[in-house]
C-alpha positions in Angstrom: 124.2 28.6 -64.7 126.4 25.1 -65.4 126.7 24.8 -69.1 124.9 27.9 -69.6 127.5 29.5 -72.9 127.7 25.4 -74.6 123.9 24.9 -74.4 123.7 28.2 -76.1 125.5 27.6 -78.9 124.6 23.7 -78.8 121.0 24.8 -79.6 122.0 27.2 -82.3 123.6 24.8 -84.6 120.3 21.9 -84.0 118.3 25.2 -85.6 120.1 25.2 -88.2 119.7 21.9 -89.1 116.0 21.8 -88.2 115.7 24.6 -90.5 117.3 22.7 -93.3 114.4 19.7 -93.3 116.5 17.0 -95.7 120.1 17.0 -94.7 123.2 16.2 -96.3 126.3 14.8 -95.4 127.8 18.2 -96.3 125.2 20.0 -93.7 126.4 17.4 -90.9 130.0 17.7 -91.3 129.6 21.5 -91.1 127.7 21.0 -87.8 130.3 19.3 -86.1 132.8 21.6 -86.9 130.7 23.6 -85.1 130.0 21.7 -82.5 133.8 20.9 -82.7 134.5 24.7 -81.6 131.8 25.1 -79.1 133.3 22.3 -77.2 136.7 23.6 -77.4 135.4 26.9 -76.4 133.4 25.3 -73.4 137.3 24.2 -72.2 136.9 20.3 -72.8 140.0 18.4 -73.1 141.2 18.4 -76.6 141.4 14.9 -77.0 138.1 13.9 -75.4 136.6 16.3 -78.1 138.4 14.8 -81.5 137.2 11.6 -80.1 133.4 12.6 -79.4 133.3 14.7 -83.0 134.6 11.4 -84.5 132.4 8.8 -83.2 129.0 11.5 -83.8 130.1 11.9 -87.2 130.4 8.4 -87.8 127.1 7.3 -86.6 125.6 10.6 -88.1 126.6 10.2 -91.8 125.0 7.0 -92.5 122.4 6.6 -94.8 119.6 5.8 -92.4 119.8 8.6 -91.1 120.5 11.3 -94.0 117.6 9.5 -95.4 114.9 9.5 -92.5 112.0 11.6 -92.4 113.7 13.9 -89.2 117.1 14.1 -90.1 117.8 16.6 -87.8 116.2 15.0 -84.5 118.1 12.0 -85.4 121.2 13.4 -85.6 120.6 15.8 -82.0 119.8 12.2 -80.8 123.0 10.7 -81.4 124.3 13.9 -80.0 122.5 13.4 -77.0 123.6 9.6 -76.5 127.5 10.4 -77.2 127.2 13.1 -74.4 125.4 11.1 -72.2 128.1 8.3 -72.6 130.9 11.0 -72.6 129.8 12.1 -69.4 129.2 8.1 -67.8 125.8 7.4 -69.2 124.1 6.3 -66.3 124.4 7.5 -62.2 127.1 5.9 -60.2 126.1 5.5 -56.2 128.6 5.3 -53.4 128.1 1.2 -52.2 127.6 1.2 -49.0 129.6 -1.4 -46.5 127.9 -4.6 -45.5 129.8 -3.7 -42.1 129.1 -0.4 -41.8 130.7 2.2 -41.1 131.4 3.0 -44.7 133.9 4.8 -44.8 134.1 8.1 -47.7 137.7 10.1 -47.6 137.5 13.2 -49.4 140.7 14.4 -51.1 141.8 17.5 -53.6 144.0 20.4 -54.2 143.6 23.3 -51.3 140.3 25.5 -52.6 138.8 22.6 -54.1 135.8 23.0 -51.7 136.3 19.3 -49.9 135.5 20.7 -46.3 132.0 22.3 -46.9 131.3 19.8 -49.9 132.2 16.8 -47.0 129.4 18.4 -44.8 126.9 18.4 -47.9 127.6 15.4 -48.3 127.1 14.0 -44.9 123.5 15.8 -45.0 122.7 14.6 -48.1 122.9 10.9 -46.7 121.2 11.8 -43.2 118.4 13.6 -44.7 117.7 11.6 -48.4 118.6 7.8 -47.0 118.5 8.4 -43.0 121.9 8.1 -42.8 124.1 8.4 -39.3 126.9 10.1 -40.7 130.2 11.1 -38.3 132.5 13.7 -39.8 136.3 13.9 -39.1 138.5 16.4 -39.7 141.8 15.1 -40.4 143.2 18.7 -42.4 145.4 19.6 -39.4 147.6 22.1 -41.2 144.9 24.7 -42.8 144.1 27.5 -40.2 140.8 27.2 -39.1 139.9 24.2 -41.1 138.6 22.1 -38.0 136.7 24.9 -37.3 135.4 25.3 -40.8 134.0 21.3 -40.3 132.9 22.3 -37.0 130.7 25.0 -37.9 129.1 23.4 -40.7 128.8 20.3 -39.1 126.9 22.2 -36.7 124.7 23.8 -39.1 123.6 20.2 -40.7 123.6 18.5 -37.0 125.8 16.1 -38.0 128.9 15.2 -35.4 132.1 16.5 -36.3 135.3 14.2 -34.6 138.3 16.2 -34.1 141.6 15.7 -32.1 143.1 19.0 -33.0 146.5 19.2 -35.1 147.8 15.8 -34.5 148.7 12.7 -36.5 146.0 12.5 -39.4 146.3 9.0 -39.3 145.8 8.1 -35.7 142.8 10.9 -35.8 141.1 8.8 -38.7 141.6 5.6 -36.8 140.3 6.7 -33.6 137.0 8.0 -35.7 136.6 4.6 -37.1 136.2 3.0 -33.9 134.5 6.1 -32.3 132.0 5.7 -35.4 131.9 1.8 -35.1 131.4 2.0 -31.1 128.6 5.0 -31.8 126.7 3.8 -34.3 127.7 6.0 -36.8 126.8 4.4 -40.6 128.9 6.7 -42.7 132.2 8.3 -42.0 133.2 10.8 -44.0 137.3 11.9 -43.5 138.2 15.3 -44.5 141.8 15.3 -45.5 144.7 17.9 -46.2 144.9 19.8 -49.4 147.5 22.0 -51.3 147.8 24.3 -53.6 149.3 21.9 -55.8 150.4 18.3 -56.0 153.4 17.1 -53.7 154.8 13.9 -53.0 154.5 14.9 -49.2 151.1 15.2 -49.4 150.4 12.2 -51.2 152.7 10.4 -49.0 149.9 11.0 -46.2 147.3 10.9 -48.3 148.6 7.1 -49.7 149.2 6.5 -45.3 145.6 7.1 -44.3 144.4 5.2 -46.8 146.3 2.1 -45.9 144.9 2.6 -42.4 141.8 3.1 -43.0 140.8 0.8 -46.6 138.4 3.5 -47.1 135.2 2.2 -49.3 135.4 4.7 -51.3 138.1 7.5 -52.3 136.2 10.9 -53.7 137.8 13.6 -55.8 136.9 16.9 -55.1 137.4 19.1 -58.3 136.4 22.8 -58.7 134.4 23.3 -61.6 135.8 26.5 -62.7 139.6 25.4 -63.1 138.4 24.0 -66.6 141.5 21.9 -67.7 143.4 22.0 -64.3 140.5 19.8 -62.8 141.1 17.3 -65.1 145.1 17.4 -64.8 144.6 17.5 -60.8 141.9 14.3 -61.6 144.3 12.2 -63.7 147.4 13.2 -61.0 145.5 12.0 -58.1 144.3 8.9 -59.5 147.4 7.8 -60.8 149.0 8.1 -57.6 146.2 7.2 -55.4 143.8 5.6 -56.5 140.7 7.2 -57.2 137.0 5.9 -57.2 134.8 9.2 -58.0 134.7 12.3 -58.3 132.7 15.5 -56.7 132.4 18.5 -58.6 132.2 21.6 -57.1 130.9 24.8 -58.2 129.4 23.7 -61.1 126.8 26.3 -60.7 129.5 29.4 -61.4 131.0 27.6 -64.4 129.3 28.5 -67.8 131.4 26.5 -69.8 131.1 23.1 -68.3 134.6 21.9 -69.8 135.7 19.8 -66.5 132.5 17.7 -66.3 132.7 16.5 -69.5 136.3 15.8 -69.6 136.8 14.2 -66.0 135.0 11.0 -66.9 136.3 10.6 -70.4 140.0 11.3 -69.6 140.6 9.0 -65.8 137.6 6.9 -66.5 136.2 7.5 -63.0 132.4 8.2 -62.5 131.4 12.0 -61.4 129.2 11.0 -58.6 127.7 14.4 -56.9 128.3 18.0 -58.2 127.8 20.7 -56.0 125.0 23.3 -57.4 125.2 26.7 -54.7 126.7 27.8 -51.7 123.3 26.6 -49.5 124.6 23.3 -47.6 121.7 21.2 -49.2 123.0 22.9 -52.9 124.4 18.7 -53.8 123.1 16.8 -56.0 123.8 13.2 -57.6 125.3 13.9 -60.9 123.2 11.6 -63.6 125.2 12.0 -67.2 121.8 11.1 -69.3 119.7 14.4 -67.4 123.0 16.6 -67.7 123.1 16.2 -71.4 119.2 16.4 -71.7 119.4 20.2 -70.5 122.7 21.0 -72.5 120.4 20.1 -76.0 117.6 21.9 -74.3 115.4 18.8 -73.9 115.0 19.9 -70.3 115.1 17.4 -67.1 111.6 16.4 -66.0 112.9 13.9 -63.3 114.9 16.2 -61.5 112.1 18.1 -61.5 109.5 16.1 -59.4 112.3 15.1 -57.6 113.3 18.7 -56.5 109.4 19.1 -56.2 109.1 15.8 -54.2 111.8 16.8 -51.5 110.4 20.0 -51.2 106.6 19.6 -50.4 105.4 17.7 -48.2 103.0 15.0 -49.0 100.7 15.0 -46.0 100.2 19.2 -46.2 99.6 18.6 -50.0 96.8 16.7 -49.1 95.5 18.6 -46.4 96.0 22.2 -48.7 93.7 20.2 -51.1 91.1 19.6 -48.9 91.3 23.6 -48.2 91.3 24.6 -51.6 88.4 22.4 -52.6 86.5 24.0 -50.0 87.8 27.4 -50.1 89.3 27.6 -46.6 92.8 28.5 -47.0 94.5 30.0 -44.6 97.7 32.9 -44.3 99.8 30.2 -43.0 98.6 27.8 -46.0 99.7 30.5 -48.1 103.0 31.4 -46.7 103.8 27.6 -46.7 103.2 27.4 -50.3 105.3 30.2 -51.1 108.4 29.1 -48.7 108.1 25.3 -50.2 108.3 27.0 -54.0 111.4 29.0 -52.6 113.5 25.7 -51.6 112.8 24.5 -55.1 115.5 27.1 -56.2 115.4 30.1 -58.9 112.8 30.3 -61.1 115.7 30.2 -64.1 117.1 26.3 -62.5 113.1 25.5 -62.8 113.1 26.6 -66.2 115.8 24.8 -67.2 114.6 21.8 -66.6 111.3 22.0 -68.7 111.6 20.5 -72.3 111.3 23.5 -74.5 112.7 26.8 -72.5 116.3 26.0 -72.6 116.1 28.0 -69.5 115.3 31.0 -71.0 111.8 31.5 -70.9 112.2 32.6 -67.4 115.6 34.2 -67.3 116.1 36.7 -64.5 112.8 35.5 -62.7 113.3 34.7 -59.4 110.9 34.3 -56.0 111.6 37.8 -54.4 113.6 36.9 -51.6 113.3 40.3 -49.7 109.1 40.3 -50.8 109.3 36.7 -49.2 111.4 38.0 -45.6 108.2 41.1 -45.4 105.5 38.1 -46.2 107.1 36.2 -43.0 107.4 39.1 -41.3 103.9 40.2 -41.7 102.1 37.0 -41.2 104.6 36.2 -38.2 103.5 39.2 -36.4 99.7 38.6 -36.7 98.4 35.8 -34.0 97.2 32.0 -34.9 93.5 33.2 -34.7 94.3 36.2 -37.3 96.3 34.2 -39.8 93.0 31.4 -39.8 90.4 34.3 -39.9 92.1 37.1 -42.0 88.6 38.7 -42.4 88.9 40.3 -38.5 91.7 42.2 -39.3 90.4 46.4 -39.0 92.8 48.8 -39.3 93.6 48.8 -35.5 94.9 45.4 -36.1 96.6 45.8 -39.4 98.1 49.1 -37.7 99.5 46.6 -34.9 101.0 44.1 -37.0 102.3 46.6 -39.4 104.3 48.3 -36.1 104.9 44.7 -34.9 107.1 43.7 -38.3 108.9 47.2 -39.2 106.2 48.1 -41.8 103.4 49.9 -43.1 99.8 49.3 -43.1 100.1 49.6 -47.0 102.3 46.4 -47.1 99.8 44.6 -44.7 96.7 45.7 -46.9 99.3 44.8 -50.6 99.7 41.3 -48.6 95.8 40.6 -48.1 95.2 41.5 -51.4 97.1 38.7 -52.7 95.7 36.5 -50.8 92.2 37.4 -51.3 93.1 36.8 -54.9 94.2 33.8 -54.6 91.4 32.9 -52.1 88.9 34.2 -54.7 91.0 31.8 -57.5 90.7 29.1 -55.6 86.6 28.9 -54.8 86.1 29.7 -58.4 88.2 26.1 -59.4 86.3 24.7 -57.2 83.0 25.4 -58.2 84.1 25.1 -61.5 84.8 21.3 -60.7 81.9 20.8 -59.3 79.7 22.4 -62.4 79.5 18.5 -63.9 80.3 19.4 -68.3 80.5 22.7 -67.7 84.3 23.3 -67.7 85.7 26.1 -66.3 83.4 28.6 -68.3 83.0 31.7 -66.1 86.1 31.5 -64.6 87.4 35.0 -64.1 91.3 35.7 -63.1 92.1 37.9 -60.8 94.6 39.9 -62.8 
């Protein structure tokens, strides 16, 4: 988990200065030599850290604040403001074109992730703002990279505009007007890497963007390089030009050191990080929610945010109606549980509630393989058996059971659950309608 090893420690020094009720300037100066190391630890640029220790200090030492009744919140407050600033302190958004097509050109070292992160990209726009997104593959040197854009262009349903390994310059151009005379709104240009920084490639880097005055010019920077994103960020920009940056990975680093140094150190806005391998794992990087969750104040608007993508509104409101009157349904149920699925781990939830530091439900997960036999099981029963799960005899359980590779156990483990929750459900809803009488009576069924 991002940030996982800093948030740790992070949290451990804000006990100890809970613990200490009045604080002294001695007691803050001790934390941020603490903090100090945990930050040095977590890989952030030296620099960035003397400066962030130095203006926290500062504001932390004063006597409004040694002298205030919470001390210690005030302090973890200041913390919290200084990271949120370190870090951009509020969301930067790609500006679209008036004219569209707007055009996005991806660039990075070889392995950064800009090919599949392009493609995320692409379906972030054309599922979250109805986007017509056009990719192009202008990386005509890496084997199989057109492919790559191909396939997982393919995957999203977004277009992919490829001339095979010609001139990346004359490909980008002819996407521009294939986008312009198609319709396409966004046009995102996947350019050539290397596994290091060469003045050849940003010779044809510097040559596509004369041609096409992209709108914006995106970093891609992999997370778990630590200080060699941000030396790879600085190099870039000061030869290019950069306007953002795109973290990758940031779900496999524990440490966190490039996010917080990238902004501080070129001065250009993280924009998207990439949370998971899963082509919808982007997300718009927001410096004020980041920081919340590394001081374990959790994330609550990414949280109905997650929630709000992931259920729908209209068979919210229809499961409602079932619920109040007791009629769910196998299918009801199996929605539910594959809608609380594409919220993500049950850890990520956690996370992002004020309180658990992510903890509370470490290693708690939705059973992935529990969830394929659910499908499986409900899948092979027929639409009159998944509304009326009360016909089903053993002569039909033993059909279903053969139908998804199973046993009649599993089938009878499945129903069980769902009577439960079945039972749960009537009893809430006579317990609403019992006018002063709470939910008295109310019996679990565990």
């Amino acid at each position: 988990m991002a940030f996982e090893s800093l948030s740790e420690k992070l949290n451990g020094v804000f006990q100890k200065l809970r613990s200490r009720g009045r604080l002294t300037e001695a007691d803050v100066r001790a934390a941020m030599r603490e903090i100090r190391m945990a930050l040095l630890e977590a890989d952030v640029n030296f620099k960035v850290v003397k400066d962030f220790i130095a203006r926290v200090t500062e504001k932390a030492v004063g006597v409004e604040i040694l002298e205030s009744l919470t001390p210690a919140q005030q302090v973890i407050k200041i913390v919290n403001d200084e990271l949120a600033a370190l870090m951009g302190g509020t969301q930067s958004r790609i500006h679209m074109a008036n004219n569209p097509p707007t055009v996005v050109m991806f660039v990075g070292l070889q392995g950064a992730g800009k090919t599949t992160n392009a493609a995320k990209l692409a379906g972030y726009y054309k599922k979250r703002e109805n986007k017509r997104p056009l990719l192009c593959a202008c990386d005509v040197y890496r084997p199989a990279a057109i492919n790559q854009l191909k396939v997982v262009g393919a995957q999203l349903d977004i277009p992919v505009f490829e001339q095979g390994q010609g001139d990346p310059v004359a490909i980008a151009q002819a996407a521009y007007a294939h986008a312009k005379q198609h319709g396409n709104d966004l046009l995102i240009v996947d350019t050539a890497g290397r596994l290091h920084i060469d003045e050849e490639l940003m010779d044809e880097l510097k040559r596509l963007k004369e041609a096409l005055h992209p709108h914006e010019i995106m970093l891609v920077v992999d997370a778990m390089t630590g200080q060699d994103a941000v030396n790879a960020a600085s190099a870039f920009d000061e030869a290019l030009g950069i306007d953002s940056v795109l973290i990758s990975k940031l779900d496999g680093d524990a440490r966190g050191g490039a996010a917080l140094s990238v902004r501080a150190v070129t001065g250009k806005p993280i924009k998207f990080c990439g949370t998971g391998e899963k082509l919808d794992a982007l997300e718009p990087f927001y410096p004020d929610r980041m920081a919340s969750r590394l001081l374990g104040m959790g994330d609550v608007m990414s949280l109905i945010e997650k929630a709000q993508q992931n259920f729908d509104q209209k068979k919210a409101q229809e499961l409602e109606k079932k619920m109040r009157s007791g009629k769910l349904t196998l299918t009801d149920f199996y929605d539910q549980l594959c809608q609380l699925k594409g919220m993500g781990s049950m850890a990520d939830i956690a996370a992002m509630i004020p309180g658990t530091g992510g903890k509370a439900l470490q290693g708690a997960q939705v059973d992935e393989k529990q969830l394929a036999r659910t499908e499986a099981i409900i899948l092979s029963m027929t639409p009159y058996e998944r509304d009326n799960p009360e016909v089903l005899n053993f002569s039909r359980k033993k059909r279903i059971a053969a139908g998804c590779g199973l046993k009649v156990e599993d089938v009878n483990r499945l129903l069980k659950q769902f009577n439960a929750t079945q039972q749960l459900m009537k009893q809430f809803s006579g317990a609403a309608k019992r006018k002063g009488k709470g939910l008295r009576g109310l019996k679990l069924p565990f």
